[in-house]
C-alpha positions in Angstrom: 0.0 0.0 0.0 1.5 3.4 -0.9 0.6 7.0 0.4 -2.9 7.6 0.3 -3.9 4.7 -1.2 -6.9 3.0 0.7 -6.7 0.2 2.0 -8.0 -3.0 0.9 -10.4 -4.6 3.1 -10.0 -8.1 4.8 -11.8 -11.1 4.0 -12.2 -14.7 6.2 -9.6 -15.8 3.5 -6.2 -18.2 3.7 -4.2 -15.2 3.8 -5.6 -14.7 7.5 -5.0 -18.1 8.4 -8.1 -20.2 8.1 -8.6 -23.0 6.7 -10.2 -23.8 2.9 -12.3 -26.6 2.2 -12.8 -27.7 -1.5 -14.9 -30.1 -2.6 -14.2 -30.6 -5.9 -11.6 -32.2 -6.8 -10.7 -30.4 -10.5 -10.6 -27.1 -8.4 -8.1 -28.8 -5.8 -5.7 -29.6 -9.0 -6.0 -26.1 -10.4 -5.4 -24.5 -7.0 -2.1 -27.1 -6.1 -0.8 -25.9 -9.9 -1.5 -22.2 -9.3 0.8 -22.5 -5.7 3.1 -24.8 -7.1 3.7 -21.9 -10.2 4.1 -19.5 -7.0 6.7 -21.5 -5.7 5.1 -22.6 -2.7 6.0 -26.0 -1.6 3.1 -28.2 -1.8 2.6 -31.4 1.0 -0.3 -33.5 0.0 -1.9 -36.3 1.9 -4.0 -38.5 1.5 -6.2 -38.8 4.4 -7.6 -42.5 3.6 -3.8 -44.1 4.4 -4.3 -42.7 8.2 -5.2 -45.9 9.8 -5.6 -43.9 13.5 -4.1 -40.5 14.8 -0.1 -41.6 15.3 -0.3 -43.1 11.5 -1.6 -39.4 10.9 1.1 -37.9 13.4 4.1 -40.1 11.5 3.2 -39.5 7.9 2.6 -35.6 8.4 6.4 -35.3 10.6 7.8 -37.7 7.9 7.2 -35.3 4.9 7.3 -32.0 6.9 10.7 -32.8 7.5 10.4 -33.3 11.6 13.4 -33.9 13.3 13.4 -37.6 14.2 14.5 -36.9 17.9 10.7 -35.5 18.3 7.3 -37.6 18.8 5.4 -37.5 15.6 1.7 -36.5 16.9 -0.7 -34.4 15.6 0.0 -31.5 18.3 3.6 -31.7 18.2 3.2 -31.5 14.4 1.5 -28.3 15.3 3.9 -27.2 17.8 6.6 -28.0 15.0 5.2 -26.2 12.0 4.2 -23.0 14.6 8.5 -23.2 15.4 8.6 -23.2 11.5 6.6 -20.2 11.3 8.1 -18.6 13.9 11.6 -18.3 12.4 13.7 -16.2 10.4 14.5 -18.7 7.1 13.2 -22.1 6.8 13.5 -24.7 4.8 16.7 -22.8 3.7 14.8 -20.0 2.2 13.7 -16.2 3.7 10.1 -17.0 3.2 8.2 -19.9 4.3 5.8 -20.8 1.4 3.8 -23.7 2.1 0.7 -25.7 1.5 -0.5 -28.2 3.1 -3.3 -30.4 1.5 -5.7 -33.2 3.4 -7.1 -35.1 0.4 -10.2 -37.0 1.5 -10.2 -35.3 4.9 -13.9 -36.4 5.9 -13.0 -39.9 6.1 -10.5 -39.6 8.5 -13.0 -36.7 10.4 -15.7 -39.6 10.0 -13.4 -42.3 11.5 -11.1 -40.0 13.9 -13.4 -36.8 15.0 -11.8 -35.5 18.0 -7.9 -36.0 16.7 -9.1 -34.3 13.1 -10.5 -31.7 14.6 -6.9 -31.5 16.5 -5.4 -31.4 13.5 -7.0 -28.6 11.9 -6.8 -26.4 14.7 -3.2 -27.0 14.8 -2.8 -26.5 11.3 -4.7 -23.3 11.4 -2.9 -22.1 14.6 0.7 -22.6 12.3 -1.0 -20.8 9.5 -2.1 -17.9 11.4 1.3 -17.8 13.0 3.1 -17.5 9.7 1.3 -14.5 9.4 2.4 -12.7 12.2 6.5 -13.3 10.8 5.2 -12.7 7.0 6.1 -16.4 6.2 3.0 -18.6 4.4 1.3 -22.3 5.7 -1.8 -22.8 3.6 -4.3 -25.1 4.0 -6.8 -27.0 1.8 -9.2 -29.3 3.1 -10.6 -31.9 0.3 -13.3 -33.5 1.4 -16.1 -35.7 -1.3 -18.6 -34.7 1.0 -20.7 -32.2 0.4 -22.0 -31.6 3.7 -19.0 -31.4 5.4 -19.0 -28.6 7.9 -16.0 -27.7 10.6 -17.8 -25.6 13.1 -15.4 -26.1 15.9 -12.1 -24.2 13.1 -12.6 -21.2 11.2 -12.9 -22.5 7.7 -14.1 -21.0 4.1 -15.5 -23.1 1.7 -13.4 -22.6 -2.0 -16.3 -23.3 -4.7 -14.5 -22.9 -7.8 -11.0 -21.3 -9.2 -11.6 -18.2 -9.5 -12.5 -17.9 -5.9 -9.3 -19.5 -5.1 -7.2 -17.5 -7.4 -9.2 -13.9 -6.4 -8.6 -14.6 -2.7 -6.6 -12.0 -0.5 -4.1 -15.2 0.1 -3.1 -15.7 -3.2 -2.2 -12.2 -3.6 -0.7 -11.7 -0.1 2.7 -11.0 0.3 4.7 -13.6 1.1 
């Protein structure tokens, strides 16, 4: 924003930490190319593998690149991508630019409730601390159920591309 230039307004969006849930799958793809042409570092799961919350926990720590000295569980997961957030260049690089993407998230919320639920809030606790040290942790929910609604973390649902791609995160500085 330069001199006198007004300001533009704030939306429930990614850029302010929540969490996005798409439920179709075409408009996952297009979004995971759009990042992935930002050069953000993309870490997609598929949600179905997760036989319980520590195959979750391992899987998540294994491809975030967790230390191996630390327990891989959901909240230390969080705990570890919030120390991510928090510092001044990681994964080698000045900005942290990542998403992270829960492909078929509603069967493991349908199987797992209270430990998904976990999950997202530490996900979106990460994301929303990235913001605070200008770094990026995005995060898409897929889910093949339509009904699928996360009262209990701030979410917006992402209906089609050009939602996606008109959003205040993709546009945010890094």
């Amino acid at each position: 924003m330069t001199q006198g230039e007004a300001p533009r307004p704030a939306s429930p969006t990614l850029a302010t930490g929540a969490v996005g849930i798409i439920y179709d799958r075409a408009v996952l793809g297009a979004a995971m190319n759009d990042l992935q042409a930002k050069s953000y570092r993309v870490a997609a799961f598929d949600c179905r593998r997760w036989s319980n919350p520590l195959a979750a926990g391992q899987e998540l720590g294994t491809t975030l690149g967790m230390p191996e000295s630390l327990p891989r569980t959901i909240p230390v997961v969080g705990s570890y991508l919030q120390e991510l957030a928090r510092g001044d260049s990681p994964f080698g690089d000045l900005r942290l630019r990542m998403v992270v993407v829960l492909g078929v998230f509603d069967d493991f919320l349908r199987r797992h409730r209270a430990d998904a639920l976990v999950l997202l809030d530490e996900l979106g606790q990460a994301s929303r601390m990235a913001q605070l040290f200008q770094h990026r942790i995005l995060v898409l929910v897929q889910s093949d159920d339509p009904d699928l609604e996360v009262v209990a973390v701030p979410t917006m649902i992402i209906p089609d591309r050009q939602t996606f791609r008109s959003a205040l995160w993709t546009r945010g500085r890094p």
